[in-house]
DRENDO-1510 file (C-alpha; in Angstrom, 1 decimal, always signed):
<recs>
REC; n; res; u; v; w
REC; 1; UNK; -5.6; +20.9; -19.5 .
REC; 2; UNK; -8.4; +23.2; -20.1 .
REC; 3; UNK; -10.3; +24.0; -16.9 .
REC; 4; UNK; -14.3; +23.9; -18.8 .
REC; 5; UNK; -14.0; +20.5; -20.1 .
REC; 6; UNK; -12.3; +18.9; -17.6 .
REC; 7; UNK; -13.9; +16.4; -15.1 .
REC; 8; UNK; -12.2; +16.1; -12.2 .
REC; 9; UNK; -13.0; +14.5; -8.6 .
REC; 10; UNK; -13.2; +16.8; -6.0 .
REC; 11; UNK; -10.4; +17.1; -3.0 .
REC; 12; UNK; -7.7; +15.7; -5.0 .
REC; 13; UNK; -5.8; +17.6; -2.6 .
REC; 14; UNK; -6.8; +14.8; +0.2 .
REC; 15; UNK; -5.4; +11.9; -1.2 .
REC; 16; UNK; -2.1; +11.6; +0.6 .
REC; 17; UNK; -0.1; +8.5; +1.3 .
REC; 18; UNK; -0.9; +6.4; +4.3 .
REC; 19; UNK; +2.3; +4.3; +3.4 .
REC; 20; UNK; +5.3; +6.7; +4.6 .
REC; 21; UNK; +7.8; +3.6; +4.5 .
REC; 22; UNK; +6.5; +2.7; +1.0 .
REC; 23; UNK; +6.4; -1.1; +1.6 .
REC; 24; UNK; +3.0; -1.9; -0.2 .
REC; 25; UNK; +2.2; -2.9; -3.8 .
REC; 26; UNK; +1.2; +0.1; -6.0 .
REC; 27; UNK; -2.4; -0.8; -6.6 .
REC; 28; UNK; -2.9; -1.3; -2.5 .
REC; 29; UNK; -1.3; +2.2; -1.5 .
REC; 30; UNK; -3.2; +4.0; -4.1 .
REC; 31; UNK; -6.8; +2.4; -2.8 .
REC; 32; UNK; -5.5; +3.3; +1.1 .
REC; 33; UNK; -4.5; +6.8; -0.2 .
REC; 34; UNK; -8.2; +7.4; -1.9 .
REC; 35; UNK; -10.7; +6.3; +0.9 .
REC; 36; UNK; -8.0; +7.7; +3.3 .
REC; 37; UNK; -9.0; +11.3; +1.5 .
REC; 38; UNK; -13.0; +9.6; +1.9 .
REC; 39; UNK; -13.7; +9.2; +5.3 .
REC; 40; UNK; -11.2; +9.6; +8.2 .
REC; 41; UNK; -11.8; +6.2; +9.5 .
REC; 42; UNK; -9.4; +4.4; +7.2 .
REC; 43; UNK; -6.8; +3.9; +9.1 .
REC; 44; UNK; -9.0; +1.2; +10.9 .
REC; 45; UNK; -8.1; -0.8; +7.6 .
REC; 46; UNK; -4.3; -1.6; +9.9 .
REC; 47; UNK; -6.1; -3.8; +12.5 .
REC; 48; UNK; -3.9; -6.7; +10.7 .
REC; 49; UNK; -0.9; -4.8; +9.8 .
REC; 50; UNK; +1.1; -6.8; +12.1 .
REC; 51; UNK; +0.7; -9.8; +10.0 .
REC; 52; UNK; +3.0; -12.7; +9.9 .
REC; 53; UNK; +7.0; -12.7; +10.2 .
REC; 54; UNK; +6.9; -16.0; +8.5 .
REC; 55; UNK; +4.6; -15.0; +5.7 .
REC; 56; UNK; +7.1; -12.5; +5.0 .
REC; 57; UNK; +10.6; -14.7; +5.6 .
REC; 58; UNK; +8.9; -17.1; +2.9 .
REC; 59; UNK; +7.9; -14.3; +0.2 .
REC; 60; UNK; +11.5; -12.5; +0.7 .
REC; 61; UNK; +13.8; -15.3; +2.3 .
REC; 62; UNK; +12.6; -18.1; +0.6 .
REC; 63; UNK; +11.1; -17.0; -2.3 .
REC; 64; UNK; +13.2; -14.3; -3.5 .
REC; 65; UNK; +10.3; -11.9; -3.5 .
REC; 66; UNK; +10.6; -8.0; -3.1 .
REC; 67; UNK; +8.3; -5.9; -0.7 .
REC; 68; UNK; +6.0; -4.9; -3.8 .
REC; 69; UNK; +4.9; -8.4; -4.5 .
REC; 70; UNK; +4.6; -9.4; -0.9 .
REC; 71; UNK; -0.1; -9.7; -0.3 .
REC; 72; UNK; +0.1; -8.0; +2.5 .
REC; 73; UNK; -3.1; -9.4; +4.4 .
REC; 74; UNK; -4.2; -5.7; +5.7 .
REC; 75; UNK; -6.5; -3.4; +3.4 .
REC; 76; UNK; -7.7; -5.8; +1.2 .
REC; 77; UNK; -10.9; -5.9; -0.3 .
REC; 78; UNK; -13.1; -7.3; +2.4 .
REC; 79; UNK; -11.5; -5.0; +5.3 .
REC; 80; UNK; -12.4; -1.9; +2.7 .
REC; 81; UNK; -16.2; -3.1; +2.6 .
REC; 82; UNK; -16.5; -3.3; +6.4 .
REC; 83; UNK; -15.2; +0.5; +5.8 .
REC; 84; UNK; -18.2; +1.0; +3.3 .
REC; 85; UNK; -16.0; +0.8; +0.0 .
REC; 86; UNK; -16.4; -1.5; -2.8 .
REC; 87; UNK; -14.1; -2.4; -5.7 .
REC; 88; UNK; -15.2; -3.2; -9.0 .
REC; 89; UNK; -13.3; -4.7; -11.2 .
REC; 90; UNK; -13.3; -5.1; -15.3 .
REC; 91; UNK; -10.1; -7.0; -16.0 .
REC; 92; UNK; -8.2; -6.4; -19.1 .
REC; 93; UNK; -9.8; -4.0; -22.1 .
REC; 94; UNK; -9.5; -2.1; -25.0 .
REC; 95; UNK; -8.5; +1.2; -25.6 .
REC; 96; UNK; -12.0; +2.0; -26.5 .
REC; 97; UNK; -13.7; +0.7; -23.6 .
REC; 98; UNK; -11.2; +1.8; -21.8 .
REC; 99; UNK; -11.8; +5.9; -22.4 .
REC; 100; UNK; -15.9; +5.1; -22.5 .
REC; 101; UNK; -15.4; +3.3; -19.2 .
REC; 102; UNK; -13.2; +6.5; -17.6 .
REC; 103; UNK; -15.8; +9.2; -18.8 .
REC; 104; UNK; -19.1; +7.4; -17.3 .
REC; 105; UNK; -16.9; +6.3; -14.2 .
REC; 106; UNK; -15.7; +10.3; -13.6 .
REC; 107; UNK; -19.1; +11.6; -14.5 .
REC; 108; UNK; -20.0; +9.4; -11.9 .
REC; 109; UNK; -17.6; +10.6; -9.4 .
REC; 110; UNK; -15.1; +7.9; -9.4 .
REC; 111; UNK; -11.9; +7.0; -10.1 .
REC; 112; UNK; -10.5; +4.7; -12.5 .
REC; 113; UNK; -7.6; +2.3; -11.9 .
REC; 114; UNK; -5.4; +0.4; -14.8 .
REC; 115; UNK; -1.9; -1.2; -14.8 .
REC; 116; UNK; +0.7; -0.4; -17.7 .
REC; 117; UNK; +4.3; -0.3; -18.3 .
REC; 118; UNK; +6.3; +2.4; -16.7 .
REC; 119; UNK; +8.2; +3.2; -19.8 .
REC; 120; UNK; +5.6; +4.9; -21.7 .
REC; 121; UNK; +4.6; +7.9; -19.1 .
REC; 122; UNK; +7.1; +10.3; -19.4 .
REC; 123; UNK; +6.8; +11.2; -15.8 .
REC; 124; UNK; +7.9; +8.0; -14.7 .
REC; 125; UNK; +10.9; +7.5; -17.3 .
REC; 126; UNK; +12.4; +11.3; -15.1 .
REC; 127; UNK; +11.7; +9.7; -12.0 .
REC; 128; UNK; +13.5; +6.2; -12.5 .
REC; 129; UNK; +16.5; +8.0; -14.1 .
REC; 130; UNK; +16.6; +10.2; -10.7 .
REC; 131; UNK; +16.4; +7.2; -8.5 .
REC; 132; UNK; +18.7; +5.2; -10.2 .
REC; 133; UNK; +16.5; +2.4; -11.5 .
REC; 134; UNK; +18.4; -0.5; -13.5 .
REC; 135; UNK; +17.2; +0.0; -17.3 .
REC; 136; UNK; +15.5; -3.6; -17.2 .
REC; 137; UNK; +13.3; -2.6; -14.7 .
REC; 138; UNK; +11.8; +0.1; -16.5 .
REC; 139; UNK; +9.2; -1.3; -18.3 .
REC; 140; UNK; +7.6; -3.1; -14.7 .
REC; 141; UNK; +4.3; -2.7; -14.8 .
REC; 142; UNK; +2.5; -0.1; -12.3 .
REC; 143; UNK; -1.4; +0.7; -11.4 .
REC; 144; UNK; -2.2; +4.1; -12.5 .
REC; 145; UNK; -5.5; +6.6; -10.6 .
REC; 146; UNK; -7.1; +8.3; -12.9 .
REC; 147; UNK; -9.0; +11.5; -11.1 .
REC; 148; UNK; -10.0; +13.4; -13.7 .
REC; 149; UNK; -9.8; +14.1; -17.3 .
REC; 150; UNK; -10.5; +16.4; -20.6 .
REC; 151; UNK; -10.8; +15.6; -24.3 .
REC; 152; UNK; -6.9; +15.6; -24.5 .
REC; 153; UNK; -5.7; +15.2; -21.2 .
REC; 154; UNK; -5.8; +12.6; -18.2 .
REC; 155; UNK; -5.2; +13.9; -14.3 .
REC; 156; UNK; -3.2; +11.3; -12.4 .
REC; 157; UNK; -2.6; +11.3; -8.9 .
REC; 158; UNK; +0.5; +9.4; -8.7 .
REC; 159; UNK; +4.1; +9.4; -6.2 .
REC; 160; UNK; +7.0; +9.8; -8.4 .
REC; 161; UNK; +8.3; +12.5; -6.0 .
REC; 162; UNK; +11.2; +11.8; -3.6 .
REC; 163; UNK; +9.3; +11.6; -0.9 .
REC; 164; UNK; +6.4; +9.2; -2.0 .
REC; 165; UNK; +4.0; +11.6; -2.1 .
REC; 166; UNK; +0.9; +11.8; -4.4 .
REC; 167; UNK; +0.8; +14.8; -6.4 .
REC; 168; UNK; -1.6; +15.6; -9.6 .
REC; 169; UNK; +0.3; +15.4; -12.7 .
REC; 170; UNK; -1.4; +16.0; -16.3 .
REC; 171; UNK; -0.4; +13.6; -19.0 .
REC; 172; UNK; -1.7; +13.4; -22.8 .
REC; 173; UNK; -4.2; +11.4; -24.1 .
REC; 174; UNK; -1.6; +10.6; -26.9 .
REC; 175; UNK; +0.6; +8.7; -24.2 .
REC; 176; UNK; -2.0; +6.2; -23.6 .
REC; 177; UNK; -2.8; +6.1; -27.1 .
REC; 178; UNK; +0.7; +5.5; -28.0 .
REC; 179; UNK; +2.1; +2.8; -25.4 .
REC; 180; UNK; -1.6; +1.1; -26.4 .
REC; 181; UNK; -0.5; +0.8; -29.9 .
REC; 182; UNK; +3.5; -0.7; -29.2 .
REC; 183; UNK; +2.1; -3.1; -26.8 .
REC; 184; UNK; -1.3; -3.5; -26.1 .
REC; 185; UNK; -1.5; -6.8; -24.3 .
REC; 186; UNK; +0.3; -5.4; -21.8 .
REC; 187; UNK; -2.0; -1.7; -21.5 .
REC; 188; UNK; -5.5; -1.7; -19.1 .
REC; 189; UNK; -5.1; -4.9; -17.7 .
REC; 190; UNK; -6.7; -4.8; -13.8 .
REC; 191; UNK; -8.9; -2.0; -14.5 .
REC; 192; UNK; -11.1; -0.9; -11.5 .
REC; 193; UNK; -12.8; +1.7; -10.1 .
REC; 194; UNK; -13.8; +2.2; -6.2 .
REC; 195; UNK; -17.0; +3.7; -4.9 .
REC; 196; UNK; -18.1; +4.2; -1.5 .
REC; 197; UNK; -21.5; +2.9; -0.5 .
REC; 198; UNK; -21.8; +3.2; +3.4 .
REC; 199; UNK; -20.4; +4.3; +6.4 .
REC; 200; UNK; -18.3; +2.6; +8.3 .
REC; 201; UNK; -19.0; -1.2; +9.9 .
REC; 202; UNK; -17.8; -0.8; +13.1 .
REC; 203; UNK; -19.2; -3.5; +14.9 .
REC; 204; UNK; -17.4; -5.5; +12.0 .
REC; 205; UNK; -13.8; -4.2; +13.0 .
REC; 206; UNK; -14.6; -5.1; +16.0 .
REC; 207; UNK; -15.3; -8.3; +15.8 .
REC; 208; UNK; -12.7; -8.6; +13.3 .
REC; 209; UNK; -9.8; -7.8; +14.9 .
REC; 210; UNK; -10.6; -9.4; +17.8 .
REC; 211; UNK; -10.8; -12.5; +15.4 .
REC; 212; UNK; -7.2; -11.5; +14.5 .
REC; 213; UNK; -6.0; -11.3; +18.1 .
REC; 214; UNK; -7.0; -14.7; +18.6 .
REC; 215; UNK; -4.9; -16.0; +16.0 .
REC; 216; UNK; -1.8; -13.8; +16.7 .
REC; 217; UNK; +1.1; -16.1; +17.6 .
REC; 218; UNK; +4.5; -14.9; +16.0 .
REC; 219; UNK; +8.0; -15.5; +18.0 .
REC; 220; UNK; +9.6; -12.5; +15.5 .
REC; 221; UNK; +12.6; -15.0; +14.8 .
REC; 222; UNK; +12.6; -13.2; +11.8 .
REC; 223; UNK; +14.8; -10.2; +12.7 .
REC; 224; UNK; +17.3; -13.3; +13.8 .
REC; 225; UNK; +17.2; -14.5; +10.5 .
REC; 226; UNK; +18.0; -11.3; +8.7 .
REC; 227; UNK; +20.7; -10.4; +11.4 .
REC; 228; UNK; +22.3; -13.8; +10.6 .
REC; 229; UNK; +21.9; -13.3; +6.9 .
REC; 230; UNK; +23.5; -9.4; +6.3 .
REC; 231; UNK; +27.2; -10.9; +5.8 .
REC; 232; UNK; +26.3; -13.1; +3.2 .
REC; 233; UNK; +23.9; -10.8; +1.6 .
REC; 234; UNK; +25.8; -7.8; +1.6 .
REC; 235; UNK; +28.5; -10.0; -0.2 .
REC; 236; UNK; +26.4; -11.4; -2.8 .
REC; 237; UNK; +26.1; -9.6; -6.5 .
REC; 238; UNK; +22.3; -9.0; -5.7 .
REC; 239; UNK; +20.8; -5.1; -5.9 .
REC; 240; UNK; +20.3; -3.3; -2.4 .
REC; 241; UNK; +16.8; -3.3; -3.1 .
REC; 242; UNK; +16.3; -6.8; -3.8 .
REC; 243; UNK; +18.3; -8.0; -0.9 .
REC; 244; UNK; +15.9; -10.1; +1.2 .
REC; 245; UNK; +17.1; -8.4; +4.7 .
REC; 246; UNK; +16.3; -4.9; +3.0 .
REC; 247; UNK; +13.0; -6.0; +1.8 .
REC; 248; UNK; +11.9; -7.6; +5.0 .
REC; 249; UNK; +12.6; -5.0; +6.5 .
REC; 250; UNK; +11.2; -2.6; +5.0 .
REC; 251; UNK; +8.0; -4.7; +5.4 .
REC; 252; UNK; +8.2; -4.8; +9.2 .
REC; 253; UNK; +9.0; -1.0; +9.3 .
REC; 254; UNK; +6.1; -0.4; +7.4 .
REC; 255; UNK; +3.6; -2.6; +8.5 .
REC; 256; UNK; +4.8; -1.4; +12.3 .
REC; 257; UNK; +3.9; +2.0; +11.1 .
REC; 258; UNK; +0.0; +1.3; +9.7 .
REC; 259; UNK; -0.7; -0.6; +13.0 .
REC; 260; UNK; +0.1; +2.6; +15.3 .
REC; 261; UNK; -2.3; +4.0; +12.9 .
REC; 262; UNK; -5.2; +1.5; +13.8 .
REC; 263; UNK; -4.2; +2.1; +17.6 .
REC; 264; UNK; -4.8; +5.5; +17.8 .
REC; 265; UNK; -8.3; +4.7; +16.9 .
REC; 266; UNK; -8.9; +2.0; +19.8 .
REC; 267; UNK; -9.2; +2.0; +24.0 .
REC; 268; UNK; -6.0; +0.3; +23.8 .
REC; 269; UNK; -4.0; +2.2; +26.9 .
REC; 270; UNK; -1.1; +4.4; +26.3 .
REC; 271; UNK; +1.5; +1.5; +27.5 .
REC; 272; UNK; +0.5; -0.4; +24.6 .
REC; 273; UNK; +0.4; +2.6; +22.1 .
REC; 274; UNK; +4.0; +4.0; +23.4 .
REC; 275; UNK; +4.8; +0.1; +23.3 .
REC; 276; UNK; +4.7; +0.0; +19.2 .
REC; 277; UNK; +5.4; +3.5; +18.8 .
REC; 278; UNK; +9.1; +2.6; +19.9 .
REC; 279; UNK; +8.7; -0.7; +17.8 .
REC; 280; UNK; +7.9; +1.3; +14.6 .
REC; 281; UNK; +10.5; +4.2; +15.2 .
REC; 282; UNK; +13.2; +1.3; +16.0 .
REC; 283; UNK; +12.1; -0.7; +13.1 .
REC; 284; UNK; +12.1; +2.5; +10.5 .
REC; 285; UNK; +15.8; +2.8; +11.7 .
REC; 286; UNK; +16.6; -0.5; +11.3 .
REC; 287; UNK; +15.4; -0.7; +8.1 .
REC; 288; UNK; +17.5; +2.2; +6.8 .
REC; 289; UNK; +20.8; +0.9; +8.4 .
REC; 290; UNK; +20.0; -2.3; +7.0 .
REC; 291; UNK; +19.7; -1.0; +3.7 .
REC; 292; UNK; +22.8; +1.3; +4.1 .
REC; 293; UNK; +24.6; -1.6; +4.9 .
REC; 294; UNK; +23.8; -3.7; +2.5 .
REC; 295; UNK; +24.7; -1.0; -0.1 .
REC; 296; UNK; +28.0; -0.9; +1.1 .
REC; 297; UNK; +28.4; +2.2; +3.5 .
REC; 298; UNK; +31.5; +2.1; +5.9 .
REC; 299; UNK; +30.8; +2.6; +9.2 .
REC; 300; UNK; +28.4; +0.4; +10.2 .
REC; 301; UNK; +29.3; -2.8; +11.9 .
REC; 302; UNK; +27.2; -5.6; +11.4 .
REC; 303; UNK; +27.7; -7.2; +15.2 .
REC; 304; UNK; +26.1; -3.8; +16.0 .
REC; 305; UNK; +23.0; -4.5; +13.7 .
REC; 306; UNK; +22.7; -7.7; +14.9 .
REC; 307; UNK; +22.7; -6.8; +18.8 .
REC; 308; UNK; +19.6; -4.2; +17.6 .
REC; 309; UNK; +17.4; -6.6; +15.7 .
REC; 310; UNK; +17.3; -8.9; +19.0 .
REC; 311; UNK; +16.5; -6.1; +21.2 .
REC; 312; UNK; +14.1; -5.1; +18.4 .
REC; 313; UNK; +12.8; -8.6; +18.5 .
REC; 314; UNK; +12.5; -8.5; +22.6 .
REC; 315; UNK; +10.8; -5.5; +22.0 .
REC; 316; UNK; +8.3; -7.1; +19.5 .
REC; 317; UNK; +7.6; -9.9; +22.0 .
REC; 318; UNK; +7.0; -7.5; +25.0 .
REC; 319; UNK; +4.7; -5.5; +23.3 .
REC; 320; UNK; +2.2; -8.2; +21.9 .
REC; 321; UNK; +2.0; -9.6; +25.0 .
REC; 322; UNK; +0.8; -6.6; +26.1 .
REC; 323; UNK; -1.5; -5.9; +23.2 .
REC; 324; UNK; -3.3; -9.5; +24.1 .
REC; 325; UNK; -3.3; -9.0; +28.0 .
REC; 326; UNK; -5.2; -5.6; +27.4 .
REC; 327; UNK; -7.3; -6.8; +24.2 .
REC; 328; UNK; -8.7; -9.6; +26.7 .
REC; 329; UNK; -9.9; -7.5; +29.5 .
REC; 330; UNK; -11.5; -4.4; +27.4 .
REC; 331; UNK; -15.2; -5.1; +26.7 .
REC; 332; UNK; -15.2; -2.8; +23.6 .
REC; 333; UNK; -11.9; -2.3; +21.6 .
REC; 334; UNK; -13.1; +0.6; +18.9 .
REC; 335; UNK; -15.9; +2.8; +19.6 .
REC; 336; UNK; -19.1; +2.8; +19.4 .
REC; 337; UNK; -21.1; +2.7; +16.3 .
REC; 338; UNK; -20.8; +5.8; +14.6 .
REC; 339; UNK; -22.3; +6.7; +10.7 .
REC; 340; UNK; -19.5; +8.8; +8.4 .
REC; 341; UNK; -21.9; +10.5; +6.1 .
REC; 342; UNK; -21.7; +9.3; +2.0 .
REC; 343; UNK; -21.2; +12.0; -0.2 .
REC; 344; UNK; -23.8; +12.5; -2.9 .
REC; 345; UNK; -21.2; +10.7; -5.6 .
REC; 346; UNK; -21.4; +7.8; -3.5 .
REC; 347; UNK; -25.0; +6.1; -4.8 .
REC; 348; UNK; -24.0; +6.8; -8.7 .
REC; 349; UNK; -25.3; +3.8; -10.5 .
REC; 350; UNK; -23.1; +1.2; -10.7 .
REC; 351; UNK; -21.2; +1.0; -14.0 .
REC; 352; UNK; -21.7; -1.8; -16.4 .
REC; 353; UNK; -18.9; -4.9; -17.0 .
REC; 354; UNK; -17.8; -3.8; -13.7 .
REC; 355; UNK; -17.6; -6.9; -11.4 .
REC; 356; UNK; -16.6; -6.9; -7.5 .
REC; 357; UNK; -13.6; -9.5; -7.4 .
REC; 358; UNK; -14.0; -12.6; -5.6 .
REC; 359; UNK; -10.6; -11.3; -4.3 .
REC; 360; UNK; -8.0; -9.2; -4.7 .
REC; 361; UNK; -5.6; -9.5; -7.4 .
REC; 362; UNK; -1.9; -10.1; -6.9 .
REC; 363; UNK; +0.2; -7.8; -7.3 .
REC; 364; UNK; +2.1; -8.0; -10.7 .
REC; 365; UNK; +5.2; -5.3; -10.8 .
REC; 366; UNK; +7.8; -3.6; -8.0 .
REC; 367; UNK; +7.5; -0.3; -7.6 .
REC; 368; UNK; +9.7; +3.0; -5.8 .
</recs>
């Protein structure tokens, strides 16, 4: 990519996964990676990351769904205004509006989001081979960030690495141009960009999460479930990764994760923070010897598994109640009001045929 007509964002180098357990659809991670590199108040967008067990034993148990079409309730578009971010959205496009859209939007300081099949980046087609993807998965569809970009190339900031990290990669114009011309119903569909207009709303997190506290009831009989359910599971023709213990799992581990994330931001006490610290590491554990097992491994008996998801689950219990006793005697949860500053990029007109979403969009692909 030549370095004088490139436009690129600044602080690429920022944008770093806020999703180590890689539960969350493509499209969601990316947005939490971006304003996570924007202000360092994002991780206040995990005030809801605990979520609902049964939400989740309906997507995966009932429903058959994996972990990367599961609407995770936490960092949707709502929470990421109260953090001073909007999301505009253009739908589906062209080719050409596509590439007019990306320069005024980078000129602008912005990113630009699309979805397209995997197959066509090159990047992706080493990546899947290396990991072991079934060949009918290949073309899934995945949400692309665009950071930057010259007359021949694009800069993507994307995590095909083996740990799920974002990295800068450089791919062709001729790539897009290409996979646009084999199937081009299926290129630059849920285009968006994001742009950050304020600081922080902290009195809104507040009084949000304290909204989500209220409703918090959850008994965790899910780990029972998935304990009950390895046997059959592991014995069943179905891929490791679309097991529905494997994928619940993974979706407890990570969402256990983002949460101690939100708490280190509160006045909740250190009983409460060492409380899900130990339900996150356990869970992360869990997760992995769930998937181990149900790829096969020797070694790992599943009484033994079973025994640890209900002491996981007792540990679950103990801890919310103590998030809820504590919660309902502090008189402030988060701090006090405090302005991030907007960088200069931040009050860039807003771009035309860009529309904020009455909501935010399903996901439509699984993703590694």
């Amino acid at each position: 990519m030549s370095p004088e007509r490139i436009i690129a964002l600044p602080d690429l180098d920022l944008i770093r996964t806020r999703d180590p357990n890689n539960h969350l659809p493509c499209r969601k991670s990316q947005l939490l990676a971006y304003v996570g590199g924007r202000t360092r108040w994002s991780d206040l967008l995990m005030y809801r990351a605990l979520g609902s067990t049964s939400a989740v034993h309906r997507h995966c148990h009932l429903h058959d769904g994996d972990r990367w079409t599961f609407e995770t309730p936490y960092g949707d578009h709502d929470d990421l205004r109260l953090l001073g971010f909007e999301v505009y959205s253009a739908g589906t496009v062209d080719l050409p509006l596509f590439e007019w859209g990306l320069a005024e939007l980078l000129a602008a300081g912005q990113p630009v989001l699309f979805c397209a099949p995997r197959h066509h980046f090159p990047h992706w087609l080493e990546f899947m081979r290396r990991a072991g993807t079934a060949p009918e998965e290949y073309g899934l569809p995945h949400s692309y960030l665009v950071c930057g970009a010259s007359d021949t190339d694009l800069l993507l900031v994307d995590d095909t690495t083996d740990d799920h990290e974002y990295r800068t990669l450089t791919v062709s114009r001729d790539v897009l141009r290409q996979g646009y011309a084999r199937e081009p119903e299926r290129w630059f569909t849920d285009c968006a960009t994001v742009r950050q207009v304020a600081g922080p709303d902290l009195d809104g997190f507040e009084a949000a999460y304290r909204a989500f506290l209220a409703g918090f009831d959850d008994g965790f009989e899910l780990y029972d479930v998935i304990g009950d359910n390895l046997a059959v599971e592991r014995a069943s023709a179905t891929a490791t990764h679309r097991a529905p213990g494997v994928n619940s799992m993974a979706l407890l581990a990570g969402s256990r994760a983002l949460f101690c994330r939100f708490l280190a931001h509160t006045a909740h006490g250190g009983a409460v923070r060492a409380a899900y610290a130990r339900v996150a590491q356990l869970t992360t554990v869990l997760s992995d010897r769930v998937t181990a097992f149900q790829a096969g491994l020797p070694d790992l008996p599943v009484d033994r598994i079973r025994r640890c998801l209900t002491q996981l689950r007792l540990r679950e219990q103990q801890a919310a109640r103590l998030l809820l006793d504590e919660a309902a005697g502090l008189p402030r949860i988060l701090p006090t009001r405090h302005q991030a500053p907007v960088p200069a990029w931040a009050s860039a007109p807003r771009p035309r045929r860009w529309r904020t979403p009455s909501a935010t969009p399903a996901p439509t692909r699984t993703s590694y």
